[in-house]
C-alpha positions as a Markdown table, in Angstrom:
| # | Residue | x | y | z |
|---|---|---|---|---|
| 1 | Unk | 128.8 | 86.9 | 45.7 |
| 2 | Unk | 129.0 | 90.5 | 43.8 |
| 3 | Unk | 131.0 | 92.0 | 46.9 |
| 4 | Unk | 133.4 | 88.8 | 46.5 |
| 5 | Unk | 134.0 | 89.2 | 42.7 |
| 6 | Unk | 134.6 | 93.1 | 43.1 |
| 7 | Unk | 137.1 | 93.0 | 46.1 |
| 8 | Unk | 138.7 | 89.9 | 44.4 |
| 9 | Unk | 140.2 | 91.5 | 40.7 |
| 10 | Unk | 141.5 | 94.7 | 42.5 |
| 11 | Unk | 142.8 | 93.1 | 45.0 |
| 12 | Unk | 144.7 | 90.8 | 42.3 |
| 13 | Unk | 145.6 | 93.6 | 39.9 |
| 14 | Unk | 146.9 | 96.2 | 42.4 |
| 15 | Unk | 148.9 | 93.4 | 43.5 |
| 16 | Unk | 150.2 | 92.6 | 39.9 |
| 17 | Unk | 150.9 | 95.9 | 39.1 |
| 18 | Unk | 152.9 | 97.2 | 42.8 |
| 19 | Unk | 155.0 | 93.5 | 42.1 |
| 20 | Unk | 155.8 | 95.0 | 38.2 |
| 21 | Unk | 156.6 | 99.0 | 39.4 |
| 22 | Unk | 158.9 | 97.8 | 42.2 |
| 23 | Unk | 160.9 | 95.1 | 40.2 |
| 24 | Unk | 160.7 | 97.8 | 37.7 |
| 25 | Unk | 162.1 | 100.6 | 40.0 |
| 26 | Unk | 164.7 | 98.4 | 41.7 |
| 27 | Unk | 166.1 | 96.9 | 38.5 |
| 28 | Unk | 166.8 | 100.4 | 37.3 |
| 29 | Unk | 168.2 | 101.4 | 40.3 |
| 30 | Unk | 170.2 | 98.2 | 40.4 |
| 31 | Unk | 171.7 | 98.3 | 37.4 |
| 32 | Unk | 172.5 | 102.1 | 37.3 |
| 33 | Unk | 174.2 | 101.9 | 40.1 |
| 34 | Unk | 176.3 | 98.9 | 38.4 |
| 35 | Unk | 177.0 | 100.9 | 35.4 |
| 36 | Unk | 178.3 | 103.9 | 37.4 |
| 37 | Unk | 180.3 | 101.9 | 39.8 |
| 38 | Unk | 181.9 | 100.5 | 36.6 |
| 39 | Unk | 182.2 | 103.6 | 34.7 |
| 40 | Unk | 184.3 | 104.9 | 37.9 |
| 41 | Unk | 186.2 | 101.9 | 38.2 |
| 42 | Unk | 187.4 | 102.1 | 34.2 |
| 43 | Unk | 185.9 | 99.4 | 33.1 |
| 44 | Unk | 184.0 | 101.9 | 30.4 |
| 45 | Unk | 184.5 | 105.0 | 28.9 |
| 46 | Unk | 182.0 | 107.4 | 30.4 |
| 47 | Unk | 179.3 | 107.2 | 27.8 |
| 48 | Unk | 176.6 | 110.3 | 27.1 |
| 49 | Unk | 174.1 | 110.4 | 29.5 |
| 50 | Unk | 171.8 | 109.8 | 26.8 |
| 51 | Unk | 173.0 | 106.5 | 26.0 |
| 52 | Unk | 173.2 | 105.7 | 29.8 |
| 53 | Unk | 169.8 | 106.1 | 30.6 |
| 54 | Unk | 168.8 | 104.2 | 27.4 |
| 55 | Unk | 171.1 | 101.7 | 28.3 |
| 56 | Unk | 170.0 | 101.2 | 32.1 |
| 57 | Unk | 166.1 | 101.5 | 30.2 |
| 58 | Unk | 166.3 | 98.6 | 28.0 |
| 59 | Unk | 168.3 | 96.5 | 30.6 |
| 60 | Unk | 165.6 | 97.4 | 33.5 |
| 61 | Unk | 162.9 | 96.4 | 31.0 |
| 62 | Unk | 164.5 | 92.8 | 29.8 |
| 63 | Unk | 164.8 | 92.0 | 33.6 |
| 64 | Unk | 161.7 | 92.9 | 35.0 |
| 65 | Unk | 159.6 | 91.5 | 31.9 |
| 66 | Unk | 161.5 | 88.3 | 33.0 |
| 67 | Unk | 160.5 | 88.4 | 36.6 |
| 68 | Unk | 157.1 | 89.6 | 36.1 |
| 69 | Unk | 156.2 | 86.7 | 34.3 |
| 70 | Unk | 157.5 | 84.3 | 36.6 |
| 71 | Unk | 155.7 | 86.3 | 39.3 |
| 72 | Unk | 152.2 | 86.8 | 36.8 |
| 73 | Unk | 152.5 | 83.1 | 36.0 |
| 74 | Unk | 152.6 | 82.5 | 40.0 |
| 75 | Unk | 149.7 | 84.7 | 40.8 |
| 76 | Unk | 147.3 | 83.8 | 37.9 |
| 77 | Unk | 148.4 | 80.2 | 37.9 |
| 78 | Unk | 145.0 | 79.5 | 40.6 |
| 79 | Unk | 142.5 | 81.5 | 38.0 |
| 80 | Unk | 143.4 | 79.5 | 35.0 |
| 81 | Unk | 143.2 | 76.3 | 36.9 |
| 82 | Unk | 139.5 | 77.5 | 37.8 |
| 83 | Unk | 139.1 | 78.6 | 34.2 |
| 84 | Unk | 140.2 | 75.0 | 33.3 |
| 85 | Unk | 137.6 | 73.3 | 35.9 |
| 86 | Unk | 134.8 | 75.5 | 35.1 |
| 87 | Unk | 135.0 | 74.3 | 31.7 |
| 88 | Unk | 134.9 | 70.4 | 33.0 |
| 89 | Unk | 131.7 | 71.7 | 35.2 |
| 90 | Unk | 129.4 | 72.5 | 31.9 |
| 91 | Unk | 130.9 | 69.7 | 30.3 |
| 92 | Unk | 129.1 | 67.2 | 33.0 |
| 93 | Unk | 132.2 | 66.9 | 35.2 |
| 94 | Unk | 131.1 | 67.3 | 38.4 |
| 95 | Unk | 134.2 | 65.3 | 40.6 |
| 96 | Unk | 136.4 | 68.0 | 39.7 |
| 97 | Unk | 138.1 | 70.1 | 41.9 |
| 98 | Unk | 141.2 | 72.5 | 42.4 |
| 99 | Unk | 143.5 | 73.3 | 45.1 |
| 100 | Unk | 142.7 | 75.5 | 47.9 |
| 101 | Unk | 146.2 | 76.5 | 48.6 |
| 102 | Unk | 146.7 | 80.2 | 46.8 |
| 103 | Unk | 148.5 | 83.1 | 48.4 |
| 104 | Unk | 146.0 | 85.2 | 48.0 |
| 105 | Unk | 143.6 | 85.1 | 50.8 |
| 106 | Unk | 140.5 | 85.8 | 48.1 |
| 107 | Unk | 141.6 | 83.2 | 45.8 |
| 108 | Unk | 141.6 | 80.5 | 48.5 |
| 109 | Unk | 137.9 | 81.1 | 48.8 |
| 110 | Unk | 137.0 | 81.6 | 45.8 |
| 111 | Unk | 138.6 | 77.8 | 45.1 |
| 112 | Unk | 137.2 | 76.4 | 48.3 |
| 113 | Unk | 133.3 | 77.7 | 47.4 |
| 114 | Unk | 134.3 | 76.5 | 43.9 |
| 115 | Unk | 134.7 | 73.1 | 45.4 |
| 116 | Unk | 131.9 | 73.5 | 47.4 |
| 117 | Unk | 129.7 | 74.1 | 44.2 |
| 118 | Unk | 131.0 | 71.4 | 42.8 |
| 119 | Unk | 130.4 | 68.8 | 45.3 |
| 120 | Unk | 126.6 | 70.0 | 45.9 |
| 121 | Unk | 126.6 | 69.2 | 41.8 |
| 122 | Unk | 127.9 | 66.2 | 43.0 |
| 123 | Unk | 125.2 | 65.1 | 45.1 |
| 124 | Unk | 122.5 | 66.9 | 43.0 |
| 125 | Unk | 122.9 | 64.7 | 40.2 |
| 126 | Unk | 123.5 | 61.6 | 42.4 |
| 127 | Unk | 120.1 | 61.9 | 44.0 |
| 128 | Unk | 118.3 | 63.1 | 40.2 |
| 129 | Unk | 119.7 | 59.3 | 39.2 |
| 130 | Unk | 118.2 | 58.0 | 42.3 |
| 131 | Unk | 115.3 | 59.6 | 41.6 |
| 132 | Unk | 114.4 | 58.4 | 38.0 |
| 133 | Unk | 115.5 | 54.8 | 39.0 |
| 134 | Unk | 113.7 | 54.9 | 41.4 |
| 135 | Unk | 110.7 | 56.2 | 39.8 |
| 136 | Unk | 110.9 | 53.6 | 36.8 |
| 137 | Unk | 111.2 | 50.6 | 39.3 |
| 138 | Unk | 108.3 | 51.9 | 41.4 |
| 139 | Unk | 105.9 | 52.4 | 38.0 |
| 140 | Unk | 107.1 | 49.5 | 36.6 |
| 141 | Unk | 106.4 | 46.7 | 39.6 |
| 142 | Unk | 102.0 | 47.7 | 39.5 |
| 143 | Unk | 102.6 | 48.5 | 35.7 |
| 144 | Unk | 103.3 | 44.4 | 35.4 |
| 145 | Unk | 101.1 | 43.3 | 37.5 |
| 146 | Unk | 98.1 | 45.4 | 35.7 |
| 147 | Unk | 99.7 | 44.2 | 32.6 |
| 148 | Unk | 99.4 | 40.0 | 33.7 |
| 149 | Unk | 95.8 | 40.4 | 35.5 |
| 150 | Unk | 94.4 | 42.2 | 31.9 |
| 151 | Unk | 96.3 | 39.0 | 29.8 |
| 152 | Unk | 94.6 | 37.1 | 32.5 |
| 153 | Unk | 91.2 | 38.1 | 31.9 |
| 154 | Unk | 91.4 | 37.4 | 28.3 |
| 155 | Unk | 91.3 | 33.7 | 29.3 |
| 156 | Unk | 88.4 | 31.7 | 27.8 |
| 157 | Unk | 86.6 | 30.1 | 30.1 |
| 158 | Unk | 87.3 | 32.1 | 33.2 |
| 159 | Unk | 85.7 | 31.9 | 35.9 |
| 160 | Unk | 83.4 | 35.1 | 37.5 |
| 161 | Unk | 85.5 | 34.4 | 40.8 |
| 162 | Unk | 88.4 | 34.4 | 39.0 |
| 163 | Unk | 87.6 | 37.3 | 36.6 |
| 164 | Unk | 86.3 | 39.6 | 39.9 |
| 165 | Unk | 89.8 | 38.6 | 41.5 |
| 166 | Unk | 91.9 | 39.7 | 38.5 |
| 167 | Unk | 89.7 | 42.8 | 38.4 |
| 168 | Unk | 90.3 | 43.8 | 41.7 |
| 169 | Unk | 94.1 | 43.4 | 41.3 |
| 170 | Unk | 93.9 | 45.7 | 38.2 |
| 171 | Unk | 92.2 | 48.4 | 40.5 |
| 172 | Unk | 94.3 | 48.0 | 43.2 |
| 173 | Unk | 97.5 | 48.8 | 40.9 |
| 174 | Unk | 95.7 | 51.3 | 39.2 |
| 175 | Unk | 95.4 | 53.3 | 42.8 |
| 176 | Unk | 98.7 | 52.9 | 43.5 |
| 177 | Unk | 100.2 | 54.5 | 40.4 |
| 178 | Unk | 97.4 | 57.4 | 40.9 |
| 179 | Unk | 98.6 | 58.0 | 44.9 |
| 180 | Unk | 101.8 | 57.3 | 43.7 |
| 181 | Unk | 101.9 | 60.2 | 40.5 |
| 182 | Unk | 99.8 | 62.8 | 42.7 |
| 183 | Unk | 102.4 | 62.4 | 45.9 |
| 184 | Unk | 105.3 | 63.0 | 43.0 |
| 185 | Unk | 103.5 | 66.1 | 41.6 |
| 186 | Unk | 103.1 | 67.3 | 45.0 |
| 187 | Unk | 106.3 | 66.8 | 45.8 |
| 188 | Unk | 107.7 | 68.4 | 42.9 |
| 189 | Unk | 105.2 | 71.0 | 43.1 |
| 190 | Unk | 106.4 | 71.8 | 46.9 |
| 191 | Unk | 110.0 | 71.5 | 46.5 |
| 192 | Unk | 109.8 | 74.1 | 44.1 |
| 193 | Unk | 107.5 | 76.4 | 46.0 |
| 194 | Unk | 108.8 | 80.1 | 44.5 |
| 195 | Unk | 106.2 | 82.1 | 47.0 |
| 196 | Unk | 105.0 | 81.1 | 50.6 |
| 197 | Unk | 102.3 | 78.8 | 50.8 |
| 198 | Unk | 98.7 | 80.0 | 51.5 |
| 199 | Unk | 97.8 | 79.9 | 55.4 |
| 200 | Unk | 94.3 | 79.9 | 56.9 |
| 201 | Unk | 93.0 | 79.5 | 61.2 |
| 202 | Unk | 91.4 | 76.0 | 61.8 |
| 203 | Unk | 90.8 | 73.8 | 64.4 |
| 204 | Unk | 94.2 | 71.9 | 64.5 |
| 205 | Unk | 92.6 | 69.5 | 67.3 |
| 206 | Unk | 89.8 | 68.8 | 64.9 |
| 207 | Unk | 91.7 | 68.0 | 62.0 |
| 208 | Unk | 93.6 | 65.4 | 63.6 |
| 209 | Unk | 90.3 | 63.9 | 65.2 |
| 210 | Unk | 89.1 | 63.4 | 61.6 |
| 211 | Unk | 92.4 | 61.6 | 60.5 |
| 212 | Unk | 92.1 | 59.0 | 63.5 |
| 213 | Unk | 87.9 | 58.5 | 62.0 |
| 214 | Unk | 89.7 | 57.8 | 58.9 |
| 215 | Unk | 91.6 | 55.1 | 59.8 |
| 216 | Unk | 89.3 | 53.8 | 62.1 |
| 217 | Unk | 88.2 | 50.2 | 60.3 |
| 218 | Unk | 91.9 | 49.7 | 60.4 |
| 219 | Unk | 92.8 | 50.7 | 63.8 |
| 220 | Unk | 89.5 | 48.4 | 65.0 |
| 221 | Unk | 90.4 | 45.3 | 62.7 |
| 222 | Unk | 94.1 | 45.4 | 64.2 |
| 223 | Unk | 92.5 | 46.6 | 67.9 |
| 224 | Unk | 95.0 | 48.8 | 68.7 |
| 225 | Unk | 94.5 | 51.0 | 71.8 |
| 226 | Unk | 94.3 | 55.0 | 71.0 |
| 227 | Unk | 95.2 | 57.6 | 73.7 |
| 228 | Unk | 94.6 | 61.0 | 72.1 |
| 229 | Unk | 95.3 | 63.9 | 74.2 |
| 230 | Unk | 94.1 | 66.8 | 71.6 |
| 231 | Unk | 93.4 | 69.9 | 73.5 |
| 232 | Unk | 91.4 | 72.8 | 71.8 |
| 233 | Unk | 94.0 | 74.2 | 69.3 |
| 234 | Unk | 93.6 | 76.9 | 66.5 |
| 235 | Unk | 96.8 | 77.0 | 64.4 |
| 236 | Unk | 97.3 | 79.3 | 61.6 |
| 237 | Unk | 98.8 | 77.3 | 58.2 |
| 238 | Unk | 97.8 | 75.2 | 54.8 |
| 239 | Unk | 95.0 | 72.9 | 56.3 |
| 240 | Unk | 94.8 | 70.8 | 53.5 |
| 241 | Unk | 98.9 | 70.4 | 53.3 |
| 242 | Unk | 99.2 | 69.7 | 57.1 |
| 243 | Unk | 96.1 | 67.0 | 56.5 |
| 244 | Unk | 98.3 | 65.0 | 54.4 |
| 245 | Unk | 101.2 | 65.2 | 57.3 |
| 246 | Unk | 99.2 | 63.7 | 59.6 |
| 247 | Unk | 97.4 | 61.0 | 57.4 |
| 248 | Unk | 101.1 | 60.1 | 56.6 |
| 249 | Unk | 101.8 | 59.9 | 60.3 |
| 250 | Unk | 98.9 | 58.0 | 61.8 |
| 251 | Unk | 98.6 | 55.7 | 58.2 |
| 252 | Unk | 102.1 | 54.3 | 59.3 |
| 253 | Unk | 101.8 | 54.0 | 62.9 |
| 254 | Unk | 98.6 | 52.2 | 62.2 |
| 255 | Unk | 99.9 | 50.0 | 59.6 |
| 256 | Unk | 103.2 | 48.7 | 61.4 |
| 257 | Unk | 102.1 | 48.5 | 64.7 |
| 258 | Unk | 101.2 | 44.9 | 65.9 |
| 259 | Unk | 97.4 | 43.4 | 66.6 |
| 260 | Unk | 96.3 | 44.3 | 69.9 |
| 261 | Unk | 99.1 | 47.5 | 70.2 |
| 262 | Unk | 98.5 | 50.9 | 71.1 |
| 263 | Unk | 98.7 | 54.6 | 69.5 |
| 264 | Unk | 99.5 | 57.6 | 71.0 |
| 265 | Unk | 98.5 | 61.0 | 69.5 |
| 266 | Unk | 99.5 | 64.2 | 71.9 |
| 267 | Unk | 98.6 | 67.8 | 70.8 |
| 268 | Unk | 101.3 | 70.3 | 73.0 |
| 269 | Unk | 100.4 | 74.0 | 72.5 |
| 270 | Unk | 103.0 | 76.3 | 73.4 |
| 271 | Unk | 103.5 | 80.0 | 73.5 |
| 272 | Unk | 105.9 | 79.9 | 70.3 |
| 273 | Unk | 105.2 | 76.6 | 68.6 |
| 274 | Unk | 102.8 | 73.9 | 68.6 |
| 275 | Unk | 104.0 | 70.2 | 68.6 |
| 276 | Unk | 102.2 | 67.3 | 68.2 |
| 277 | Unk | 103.6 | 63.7 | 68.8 |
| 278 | Unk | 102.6 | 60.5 | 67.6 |
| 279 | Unk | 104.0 | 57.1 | 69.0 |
| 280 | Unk | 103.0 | 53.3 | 68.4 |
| 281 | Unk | 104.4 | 49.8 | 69.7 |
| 282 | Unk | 105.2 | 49.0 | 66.5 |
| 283 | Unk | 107.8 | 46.8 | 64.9 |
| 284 | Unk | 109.7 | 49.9 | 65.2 |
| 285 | Unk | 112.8 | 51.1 | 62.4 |
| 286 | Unk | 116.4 | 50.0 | 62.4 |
| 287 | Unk | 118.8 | 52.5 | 63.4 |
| 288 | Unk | 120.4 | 52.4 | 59.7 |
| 289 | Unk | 117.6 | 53.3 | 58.0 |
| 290 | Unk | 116.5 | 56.0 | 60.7 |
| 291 | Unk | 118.6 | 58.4 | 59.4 |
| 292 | Unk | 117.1 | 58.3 | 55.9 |
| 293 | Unk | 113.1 | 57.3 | 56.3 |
| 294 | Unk | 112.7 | 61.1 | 55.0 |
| 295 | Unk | 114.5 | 60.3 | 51.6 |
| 296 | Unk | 112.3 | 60.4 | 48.4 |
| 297 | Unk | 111.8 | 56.6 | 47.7 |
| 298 | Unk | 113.2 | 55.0 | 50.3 |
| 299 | Unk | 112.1 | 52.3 | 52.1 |
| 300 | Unk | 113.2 | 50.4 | 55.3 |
| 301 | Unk | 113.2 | 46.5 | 55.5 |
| 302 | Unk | 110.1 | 46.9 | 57.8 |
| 303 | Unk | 108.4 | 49.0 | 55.1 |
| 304 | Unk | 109.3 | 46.9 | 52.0 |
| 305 | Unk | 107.0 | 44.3 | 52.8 |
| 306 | Unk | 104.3 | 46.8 | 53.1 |
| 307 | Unk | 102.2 | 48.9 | 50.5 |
| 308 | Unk | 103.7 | 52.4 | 50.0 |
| 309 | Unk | 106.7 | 53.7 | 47.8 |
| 310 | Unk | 108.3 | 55.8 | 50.3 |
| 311 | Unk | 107.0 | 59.2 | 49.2 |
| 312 | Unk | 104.8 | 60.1 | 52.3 |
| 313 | Unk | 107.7 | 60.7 | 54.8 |
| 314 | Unk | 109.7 | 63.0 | 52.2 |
| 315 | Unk | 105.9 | 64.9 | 51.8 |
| 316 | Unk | 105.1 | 65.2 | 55.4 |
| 317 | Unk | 108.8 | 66.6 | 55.8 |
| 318 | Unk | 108.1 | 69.0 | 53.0 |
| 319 | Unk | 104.9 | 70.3 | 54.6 |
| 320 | Unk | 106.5 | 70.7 | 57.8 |
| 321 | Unk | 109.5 | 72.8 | 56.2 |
| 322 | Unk | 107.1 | 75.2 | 54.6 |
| 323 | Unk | 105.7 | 75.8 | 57.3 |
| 324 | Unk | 108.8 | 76.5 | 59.2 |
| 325 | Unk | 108.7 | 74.2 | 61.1 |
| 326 | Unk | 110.8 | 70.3 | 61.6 |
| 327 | Unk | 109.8 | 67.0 | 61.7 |
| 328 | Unk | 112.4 | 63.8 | 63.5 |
| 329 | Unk | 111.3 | 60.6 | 64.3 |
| 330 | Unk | 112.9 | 58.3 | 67.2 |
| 331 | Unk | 112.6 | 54.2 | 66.9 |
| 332 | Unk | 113.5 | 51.3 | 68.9 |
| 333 | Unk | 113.1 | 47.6 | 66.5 |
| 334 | Unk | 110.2 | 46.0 | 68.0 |
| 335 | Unk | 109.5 | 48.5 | 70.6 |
| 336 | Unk | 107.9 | 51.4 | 68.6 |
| 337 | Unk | 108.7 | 54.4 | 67.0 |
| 338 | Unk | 107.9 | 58.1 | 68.0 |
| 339 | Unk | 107.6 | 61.3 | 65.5 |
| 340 | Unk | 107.4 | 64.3 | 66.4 |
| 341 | Unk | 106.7 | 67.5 | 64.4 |
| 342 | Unk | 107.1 | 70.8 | 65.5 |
| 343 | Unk | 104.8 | 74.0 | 64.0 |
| 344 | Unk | 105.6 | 78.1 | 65.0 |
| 345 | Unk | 102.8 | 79.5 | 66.1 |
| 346 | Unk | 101.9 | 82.4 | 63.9 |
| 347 | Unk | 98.7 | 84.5 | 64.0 |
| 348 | Unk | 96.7 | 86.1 | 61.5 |
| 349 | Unk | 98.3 | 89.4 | 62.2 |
| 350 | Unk | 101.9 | 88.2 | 61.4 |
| 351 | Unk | 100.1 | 87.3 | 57.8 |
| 352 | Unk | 98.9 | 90.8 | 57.3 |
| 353 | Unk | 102.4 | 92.2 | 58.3 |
């Protein structure tokens, strides 16, 4: 941006100022040679060449004051218009934008990043307001229920079936405002990672053993069918972030995937990357909502019927990112859906480096 800003004002002032000496020049030439030719012709008596020079001065002046105005006016017509939008940017007014049609070649780009800017304001603040509505809905849904169980117990006369019932409810709502605030400081706390993250070697293989144990009274109460193909991996990264990737992963392919399905877990180690790939027979994700499963808060019509709040996609995403690494997900409605998440393979050298 600094080279931009210094090429841009000379580039505008040597302009102004070649536009104002040649005007200048000509219109003295111009009308010198007019006052001559009409001296000769007899239209004046010749005057003192004093008085002709003065007179050729102040006419050349008037004249190109005139027409360097018009032409100031023309060049510095784009910088107030930025001047004017700038000043609607810190006023809030982000669906402002100006015209990317200037002479100058440094001016069109400084009006087409300006737009640019603008429009990533645009969408900045748009997913913010997302963000906090969706947030207040999300705490607010458990928040109620708590809220209605607690009036519930207060009942005289309940019943210790009743009162265990309502108690369990308030727990269950309790957990899910906890998972939910710790997956939102996390994600906060990630998105705004100022330094890299700390990276360790581990058993990659392991680690993803211990995640299907995890979920194993679920996997066995649905009786899904597991094929794991988990060679001996060591990969060097944040064990403890990369364990919530891949309890994010197998929680969901376990939880949508239909009684008596199967899961597939595949660990690929390459020369440059890792990737491992997880795939159920699920009831799979609409092809409108594929594009966005990886959005803070959202949540497919599969999902919404479902516990979750649509935050462990967005993490597991994260995680991969900071790693530098990607992960994309493939889905066919009814048939299954397929993630895949690809790691670089870095060694403890290239830390020390």
């Amino acid at each position: 941006m600094k080279s931009k800003k210094t090429t841009l004002r000379p580039n505008l002032i040597l302009l102004f100022c070649a536009a104002v000496f040649l005007i200048t020049t000509g219109s003295m030439l111009l009308i010198g040679s007019i006052f001559v030719l009409l001296i000769h012709m007899g239209f004046f008596i010749r005057p003192r060449p004093f008085f002709l020079f003065l007179a050729i001065a102040v006419s050349s002046i008037l004249i190109s004051t005139l027409i360097a105005r018009v032409i100031g006016e023309k060049i510095f017509a784009p910088i107030k218009e930025l001047n004017h939008a700038t000043k609607q940017i810190a006023d809030g007014n982000f669906r402002v934008s100006i015209k990317e049609d200037g002479t100058v070649a440094e001016v069109r780009e400084m009006a087409h990043n300006f737009n640019r800017m603008a429009e990533e304001l645009r969408r900045t603040e748009i997913i913010h307001n997302d963000f906090a509505r969706n947030v207040s809905h999300e705490f607010k849904t458990p928040l109620s229920s708590i809220e209605g169980y607690a009036t519930l117990l207060q009942s005289p006369g309940l019943s210790e079936e009743k009162r265990l019932e309502y108690a369990s409810r308030i727990i269950a709502g309790t957990k899910r405002l906890t998972t939910m605030t710790g997956n939102i400081l996390m994600l906060s706390r990630l998105e705004n990672q100022q330094t890299g993250i700390e990276r360790s070697a581990f058993s990659l293989d392991e680690q993803l053993r211990q995640i299907v144990l995890l979920y194993e009274d679920e996997w066995n109460r649905k009786e899904l069918c597991l094929e794991l193909d988990l060679p001996a991996v060591t990969y060097v990264g944040n064990e403890e972030l990369l364990f919530q990737v891949w309890q994010n992963l197998f929680g969901n392919a376990v939880k949508f995937s239909n009684p008596g399905g199967s899961v597939f877990l595949q660990l690929l180690p390459e020369e440059k990357q890792i990737t491992v790939l997880l795939r159920d027979t699920g009831t799979g994700i609409a092809e409108k909502d594929l594009n966005r499963i990886f959005e803070k808060f959202y949540q497919g019509e599969q999902s919404r019927n479902t516990p979750g709040n649509g935050l462990g996609l967005a993490l597991a995403k994260q995680i991969a990112e900071l790693h530098g690494g990607s992960i994309t997900a493939s889905s066919s409605l009814q048939e299954g859906t397929e993630f895949t998440v690809i790691l670089p393979v870095l060694t403890e050298a290239d830390l020390l480096a």
